[in-house]
Backbone as a chain_set.jsonl record, in Angstrom:
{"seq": "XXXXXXXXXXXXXXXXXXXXXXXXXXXXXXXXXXXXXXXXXXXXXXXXXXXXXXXXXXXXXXXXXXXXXXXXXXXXXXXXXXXXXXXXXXXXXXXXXXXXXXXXXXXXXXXXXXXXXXXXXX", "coords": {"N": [[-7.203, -63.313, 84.578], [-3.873, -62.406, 84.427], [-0.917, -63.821, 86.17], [1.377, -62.208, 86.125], [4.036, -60.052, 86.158], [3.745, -56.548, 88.317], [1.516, -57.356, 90.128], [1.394, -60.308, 90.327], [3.859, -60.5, 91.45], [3.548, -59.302, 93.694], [0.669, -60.703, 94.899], [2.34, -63.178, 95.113], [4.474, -62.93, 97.386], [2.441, -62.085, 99.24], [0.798, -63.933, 99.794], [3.189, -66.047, 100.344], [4.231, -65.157, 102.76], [1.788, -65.409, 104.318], [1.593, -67.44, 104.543], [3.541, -68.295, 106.155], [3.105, -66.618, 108.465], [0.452, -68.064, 108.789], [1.765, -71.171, 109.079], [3.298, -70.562, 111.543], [1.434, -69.4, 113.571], [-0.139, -71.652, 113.831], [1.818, -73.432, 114.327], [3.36, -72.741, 116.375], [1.732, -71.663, 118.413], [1.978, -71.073, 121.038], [4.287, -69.432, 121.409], [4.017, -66.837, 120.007], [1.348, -66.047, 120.858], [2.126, -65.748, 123.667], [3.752, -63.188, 123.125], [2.564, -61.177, 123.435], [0.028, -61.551, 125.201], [-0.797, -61.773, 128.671], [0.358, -64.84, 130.901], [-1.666, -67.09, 132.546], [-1.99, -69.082, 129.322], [-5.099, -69.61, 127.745], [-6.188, -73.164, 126.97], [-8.459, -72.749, 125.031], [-7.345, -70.536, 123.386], [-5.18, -71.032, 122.518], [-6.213, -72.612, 120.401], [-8.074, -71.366, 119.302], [-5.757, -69.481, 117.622], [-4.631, -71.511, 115.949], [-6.417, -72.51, 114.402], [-6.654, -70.056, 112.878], [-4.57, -69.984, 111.884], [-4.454, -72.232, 110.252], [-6.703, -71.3, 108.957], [-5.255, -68.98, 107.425], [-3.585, -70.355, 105.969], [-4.816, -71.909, 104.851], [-6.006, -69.278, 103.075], [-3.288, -68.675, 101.518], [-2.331, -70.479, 100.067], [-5.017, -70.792, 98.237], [-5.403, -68.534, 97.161], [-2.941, -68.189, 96.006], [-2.842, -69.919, 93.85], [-5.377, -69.57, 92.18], [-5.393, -66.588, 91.466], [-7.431, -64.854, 90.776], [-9.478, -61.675, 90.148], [-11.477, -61.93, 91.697], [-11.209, -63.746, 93.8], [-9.255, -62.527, 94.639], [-10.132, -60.286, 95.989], [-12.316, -61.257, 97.397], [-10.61, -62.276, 99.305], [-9.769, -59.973, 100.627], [-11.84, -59.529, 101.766], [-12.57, -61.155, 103.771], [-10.192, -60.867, 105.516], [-10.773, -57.99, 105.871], [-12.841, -58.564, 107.923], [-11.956, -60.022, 109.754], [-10.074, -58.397, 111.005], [-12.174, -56.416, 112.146], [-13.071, -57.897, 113.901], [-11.0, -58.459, 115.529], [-10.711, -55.484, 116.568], [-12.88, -55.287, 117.726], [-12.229, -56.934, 120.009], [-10.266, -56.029, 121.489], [-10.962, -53.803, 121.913], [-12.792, -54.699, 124.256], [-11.119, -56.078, 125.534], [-8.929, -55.976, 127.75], [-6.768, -57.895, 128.547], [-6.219, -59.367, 125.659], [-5.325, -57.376, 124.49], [-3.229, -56.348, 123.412], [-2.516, -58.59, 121.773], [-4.487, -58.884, 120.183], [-4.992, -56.098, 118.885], [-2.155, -56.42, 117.092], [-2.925, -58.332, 115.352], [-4.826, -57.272, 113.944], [-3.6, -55.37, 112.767], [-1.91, -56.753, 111.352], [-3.517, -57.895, 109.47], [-4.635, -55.513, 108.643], [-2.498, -54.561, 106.474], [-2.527, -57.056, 105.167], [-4.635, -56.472, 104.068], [-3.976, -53.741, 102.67], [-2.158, -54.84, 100.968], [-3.69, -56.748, 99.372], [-5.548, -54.646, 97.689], [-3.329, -53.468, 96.591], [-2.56, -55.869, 95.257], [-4.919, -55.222, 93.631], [-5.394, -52.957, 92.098], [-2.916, -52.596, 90.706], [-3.57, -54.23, 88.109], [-4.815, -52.952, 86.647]], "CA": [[-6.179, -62.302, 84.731], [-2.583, -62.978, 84.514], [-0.131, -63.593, 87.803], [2.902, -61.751, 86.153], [4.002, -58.385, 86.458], [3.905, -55.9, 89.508], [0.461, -57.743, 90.776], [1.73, -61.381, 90.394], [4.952, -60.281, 92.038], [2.216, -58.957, 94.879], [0.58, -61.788, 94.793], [3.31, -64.397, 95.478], [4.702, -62.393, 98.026], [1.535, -62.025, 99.882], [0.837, -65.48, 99.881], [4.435, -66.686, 101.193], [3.988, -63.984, 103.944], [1.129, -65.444, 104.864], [1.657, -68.566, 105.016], [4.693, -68.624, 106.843], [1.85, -66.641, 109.43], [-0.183, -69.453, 109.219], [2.229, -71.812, 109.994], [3.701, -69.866, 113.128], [-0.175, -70.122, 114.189], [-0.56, -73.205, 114.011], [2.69, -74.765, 115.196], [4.217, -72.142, 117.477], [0.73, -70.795, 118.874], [2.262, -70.094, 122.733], [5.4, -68.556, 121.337], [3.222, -65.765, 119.043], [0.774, -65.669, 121.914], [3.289, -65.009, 124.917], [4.612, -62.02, 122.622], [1.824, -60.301, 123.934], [-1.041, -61.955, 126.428], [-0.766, -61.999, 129.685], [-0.142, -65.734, 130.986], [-1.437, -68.84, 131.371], [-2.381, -68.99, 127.972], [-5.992, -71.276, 128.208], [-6.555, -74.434, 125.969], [-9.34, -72.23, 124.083], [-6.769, -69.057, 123.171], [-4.269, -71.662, 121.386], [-7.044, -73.791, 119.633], [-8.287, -70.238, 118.239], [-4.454, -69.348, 117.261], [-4.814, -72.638, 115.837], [-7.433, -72.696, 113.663], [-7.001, -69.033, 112.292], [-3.358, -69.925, 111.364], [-4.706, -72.962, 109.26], [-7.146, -70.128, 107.694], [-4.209, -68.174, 106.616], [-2.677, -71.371, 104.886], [-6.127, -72.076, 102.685], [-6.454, -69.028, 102.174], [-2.751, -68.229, 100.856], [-2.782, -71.517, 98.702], [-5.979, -70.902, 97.609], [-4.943, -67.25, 96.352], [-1.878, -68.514, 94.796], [-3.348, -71.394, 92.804], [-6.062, -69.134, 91.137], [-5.155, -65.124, 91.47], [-8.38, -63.899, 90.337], [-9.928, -60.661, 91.19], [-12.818, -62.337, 92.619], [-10.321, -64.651, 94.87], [-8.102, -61.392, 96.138], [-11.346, -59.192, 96.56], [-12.778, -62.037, 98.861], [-9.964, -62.487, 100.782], [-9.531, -58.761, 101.378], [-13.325, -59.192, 102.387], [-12.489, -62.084, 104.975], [-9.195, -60.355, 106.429], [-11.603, -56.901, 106.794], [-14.093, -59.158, 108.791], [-11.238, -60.765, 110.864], [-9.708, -57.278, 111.774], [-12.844, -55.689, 112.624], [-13.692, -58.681, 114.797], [-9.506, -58.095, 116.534], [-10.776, -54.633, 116.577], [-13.75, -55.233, 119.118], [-11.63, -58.012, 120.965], [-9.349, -54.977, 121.654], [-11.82, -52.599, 123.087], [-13.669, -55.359, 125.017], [-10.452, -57.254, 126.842], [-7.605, -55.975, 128.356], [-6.164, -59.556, 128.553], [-6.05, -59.841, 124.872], [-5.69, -55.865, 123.821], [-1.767, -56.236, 122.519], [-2.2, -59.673, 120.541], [-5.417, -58.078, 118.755], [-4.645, -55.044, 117.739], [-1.628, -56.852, 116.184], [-3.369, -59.179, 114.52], [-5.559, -56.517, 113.011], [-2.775, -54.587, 112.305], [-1.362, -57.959, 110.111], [-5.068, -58.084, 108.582], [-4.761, -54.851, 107.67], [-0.68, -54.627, 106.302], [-2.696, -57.682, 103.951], [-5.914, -55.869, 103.134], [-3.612, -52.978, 101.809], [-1.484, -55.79, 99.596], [-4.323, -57.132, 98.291], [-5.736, -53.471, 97.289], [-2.36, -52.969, 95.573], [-2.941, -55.954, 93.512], [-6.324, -55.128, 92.454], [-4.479, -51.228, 91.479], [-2.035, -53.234, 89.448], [-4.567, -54.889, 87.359], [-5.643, -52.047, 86.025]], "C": [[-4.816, -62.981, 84.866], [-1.663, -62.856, 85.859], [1.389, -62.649, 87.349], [3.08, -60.377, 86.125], [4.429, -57.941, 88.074], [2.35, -56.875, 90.705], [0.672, -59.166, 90.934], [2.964, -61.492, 91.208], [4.154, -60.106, 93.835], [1.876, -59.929, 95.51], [1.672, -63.062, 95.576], [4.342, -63.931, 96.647], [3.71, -62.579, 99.437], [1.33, -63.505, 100.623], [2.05, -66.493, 100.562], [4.407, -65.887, 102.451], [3.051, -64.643, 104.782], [0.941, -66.329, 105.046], [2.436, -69.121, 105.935], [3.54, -68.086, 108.292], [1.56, -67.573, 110.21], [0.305, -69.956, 109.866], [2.661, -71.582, 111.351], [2.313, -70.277, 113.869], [-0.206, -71.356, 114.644], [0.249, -74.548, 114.306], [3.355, -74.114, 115.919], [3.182, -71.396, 118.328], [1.203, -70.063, 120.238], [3.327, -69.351, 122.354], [4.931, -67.184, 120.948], [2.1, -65.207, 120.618], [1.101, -64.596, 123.21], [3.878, -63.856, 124.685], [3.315, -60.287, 123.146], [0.058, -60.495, 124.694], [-0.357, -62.364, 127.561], [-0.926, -63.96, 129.875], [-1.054, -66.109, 131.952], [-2.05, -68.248, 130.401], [-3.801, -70.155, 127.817], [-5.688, -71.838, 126.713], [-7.051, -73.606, 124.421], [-8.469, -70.988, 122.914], [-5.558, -69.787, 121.971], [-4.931, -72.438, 120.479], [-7.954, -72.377, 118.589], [-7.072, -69.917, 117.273], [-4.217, -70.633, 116.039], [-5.245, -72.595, 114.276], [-7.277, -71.439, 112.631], [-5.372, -68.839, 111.137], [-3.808, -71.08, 109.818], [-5.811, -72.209, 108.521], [-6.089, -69.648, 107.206], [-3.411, -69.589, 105.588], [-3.384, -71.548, 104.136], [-5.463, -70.789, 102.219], [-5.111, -68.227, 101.312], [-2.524, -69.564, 99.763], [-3.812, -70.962, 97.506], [-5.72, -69.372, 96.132], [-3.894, -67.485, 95.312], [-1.745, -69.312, 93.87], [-4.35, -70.225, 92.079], [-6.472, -67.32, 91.704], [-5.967, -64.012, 90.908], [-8.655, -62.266, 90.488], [-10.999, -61.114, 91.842], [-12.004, -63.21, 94.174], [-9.453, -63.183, 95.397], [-9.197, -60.766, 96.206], [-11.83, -60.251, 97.695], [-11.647, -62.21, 100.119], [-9.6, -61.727, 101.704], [-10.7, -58.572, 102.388], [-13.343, -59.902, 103.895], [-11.493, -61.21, 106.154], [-9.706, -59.217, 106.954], [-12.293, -57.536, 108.132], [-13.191, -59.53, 110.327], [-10.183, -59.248, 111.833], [-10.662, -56.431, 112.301], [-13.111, -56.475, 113.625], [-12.613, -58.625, 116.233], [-9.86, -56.822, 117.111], [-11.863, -54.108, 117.738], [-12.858, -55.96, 120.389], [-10.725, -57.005, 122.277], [-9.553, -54.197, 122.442], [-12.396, -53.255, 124.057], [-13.061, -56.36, 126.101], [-8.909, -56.6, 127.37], [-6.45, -56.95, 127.874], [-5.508, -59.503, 127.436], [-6.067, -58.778, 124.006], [-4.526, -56.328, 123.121], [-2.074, -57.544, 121.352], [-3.406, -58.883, 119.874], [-5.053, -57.059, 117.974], [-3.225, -55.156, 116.953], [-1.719, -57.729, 115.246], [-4.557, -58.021, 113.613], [-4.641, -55.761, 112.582], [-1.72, -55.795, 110.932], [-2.406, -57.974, 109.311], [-4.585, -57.025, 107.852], [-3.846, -54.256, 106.711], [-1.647, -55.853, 104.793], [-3.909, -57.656, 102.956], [-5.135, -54.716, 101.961], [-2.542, -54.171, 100.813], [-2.195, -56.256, 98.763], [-4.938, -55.396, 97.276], [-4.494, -53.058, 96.198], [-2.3, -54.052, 95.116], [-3.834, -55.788, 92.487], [-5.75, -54.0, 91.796], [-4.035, -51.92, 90.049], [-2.192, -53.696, 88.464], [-5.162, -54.128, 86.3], [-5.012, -51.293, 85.089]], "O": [[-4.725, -64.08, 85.412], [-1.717, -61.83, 86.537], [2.311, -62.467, 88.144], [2.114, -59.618, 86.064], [5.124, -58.596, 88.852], [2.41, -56.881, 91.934], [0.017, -59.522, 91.913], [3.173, -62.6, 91.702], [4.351, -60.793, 94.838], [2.452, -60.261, 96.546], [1.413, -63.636, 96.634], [5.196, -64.798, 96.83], [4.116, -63.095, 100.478], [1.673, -63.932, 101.725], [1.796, -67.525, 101.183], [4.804, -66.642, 103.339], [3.288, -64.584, 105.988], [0.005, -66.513, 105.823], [2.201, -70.193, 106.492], [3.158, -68.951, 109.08], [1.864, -67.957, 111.34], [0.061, -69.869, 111.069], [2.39, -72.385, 112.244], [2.161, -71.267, 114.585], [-0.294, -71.86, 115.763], [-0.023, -75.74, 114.449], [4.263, -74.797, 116.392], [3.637, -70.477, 119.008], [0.959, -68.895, 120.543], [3.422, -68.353, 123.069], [5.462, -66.271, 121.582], [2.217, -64.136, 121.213], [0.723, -63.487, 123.589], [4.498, -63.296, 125.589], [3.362, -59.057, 123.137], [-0.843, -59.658, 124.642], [0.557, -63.187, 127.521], [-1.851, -64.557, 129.325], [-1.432, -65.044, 132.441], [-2.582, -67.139, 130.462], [-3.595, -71.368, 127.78], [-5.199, -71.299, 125.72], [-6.54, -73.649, 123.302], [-8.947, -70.665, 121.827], [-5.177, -69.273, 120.919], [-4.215, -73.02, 119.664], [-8.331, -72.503, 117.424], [-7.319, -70.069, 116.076], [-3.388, -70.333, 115.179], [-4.539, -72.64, 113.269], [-7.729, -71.656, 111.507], [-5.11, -68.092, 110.194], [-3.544, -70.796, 108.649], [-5.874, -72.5, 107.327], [-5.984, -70.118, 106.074], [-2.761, -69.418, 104.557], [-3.156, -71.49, 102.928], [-4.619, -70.795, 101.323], [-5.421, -67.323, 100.536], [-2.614, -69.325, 98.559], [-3.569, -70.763, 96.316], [-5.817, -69.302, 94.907], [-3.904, -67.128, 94.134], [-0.76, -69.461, 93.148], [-3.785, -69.942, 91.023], [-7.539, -66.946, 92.19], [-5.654, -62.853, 90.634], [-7.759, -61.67, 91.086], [-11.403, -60.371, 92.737], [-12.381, -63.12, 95.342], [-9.132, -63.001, 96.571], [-9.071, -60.591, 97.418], [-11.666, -59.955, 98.879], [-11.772, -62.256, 101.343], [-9.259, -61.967, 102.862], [-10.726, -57.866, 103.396], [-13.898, -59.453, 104.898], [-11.842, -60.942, 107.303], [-9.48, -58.973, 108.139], [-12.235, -56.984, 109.231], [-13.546, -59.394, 111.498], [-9.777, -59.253, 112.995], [-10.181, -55.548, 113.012], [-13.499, -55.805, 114.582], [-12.942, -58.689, 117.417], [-9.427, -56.721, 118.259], [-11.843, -53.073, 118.404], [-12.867, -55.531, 121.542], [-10.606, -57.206, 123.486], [-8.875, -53.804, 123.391], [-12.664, -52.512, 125.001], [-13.595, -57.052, 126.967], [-7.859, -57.183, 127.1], [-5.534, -56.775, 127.07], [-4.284, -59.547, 127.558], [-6.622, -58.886, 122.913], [-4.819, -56.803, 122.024], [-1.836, -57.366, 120.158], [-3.092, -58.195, 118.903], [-4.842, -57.041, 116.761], [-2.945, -54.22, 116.203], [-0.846, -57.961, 114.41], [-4.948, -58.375, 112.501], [-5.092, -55.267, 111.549], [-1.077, -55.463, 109.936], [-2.063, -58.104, 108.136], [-4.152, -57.181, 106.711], [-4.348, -53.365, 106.026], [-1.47, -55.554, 103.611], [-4.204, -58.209, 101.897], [-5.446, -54.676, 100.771], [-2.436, -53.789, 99.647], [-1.852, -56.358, 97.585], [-4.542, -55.273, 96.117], [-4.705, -52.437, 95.156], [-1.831, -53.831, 93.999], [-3.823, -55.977, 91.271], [-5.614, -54.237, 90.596], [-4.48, -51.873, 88.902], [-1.249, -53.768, 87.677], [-5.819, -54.522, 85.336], [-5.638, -50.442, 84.457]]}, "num_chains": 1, "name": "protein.A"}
């Protein structure tokens, strides 16, 4: 499939969005954190922050190097998985209710982008 158009525009968008994410993750984790958990902030809470930020950097590389539909359908499949998982975190902690349900609320802000490039495709 081709990256140009309204879905390659999508696309490359998505991907700078989400990488910039990433990075915040993964080199400003207590600043993003502190915007909404209660402190201290443990070891374990920035080493998750961490880790989920360097997911968002594969997987906007990975998207923007080969813009398949099989590569944006999976990643819509991963970001569902990772907002349904914010989505229990949410109901199950006080502590950590505001940063989840904004992190599922970013999941799902990039489940509907990918959805509008699969549209576009068509």
């Amino acid at each position: 499939m081709s990256d140009k158009g309204p879905a390659g525009s999508t696309i490359w968008m998505t991907s700078t969005a989400r990488a910039a994410y990433g990075a915040a993750l993964l080199l400003l984790p207590q600043r993003l954190l502190r915007l909404g958990a209660r402190p201290p902030l443990p070891d374990a809470a920035l080493t998750v922050a961490r880790v989920l930020g360097a997911r968002h950097l594969m997987q906007a590389v990975v998207t923007a190097a080969a813009p398949t539909t099989r590569v944006v359908t999976a990643g819509a499949g991963v970001d569902a998985l990772h907002a349904s998982s914010q989505m229990g975190l949410a109901a199950l902690s006080s502590r950590w209710r505001t940063v989840a349900l904004a992190d599922a609320a970013a999941a799902a802000v990039l489940i509907a982008a990918a959805g509008g490039t699969l549209r576009g495709r068509r």
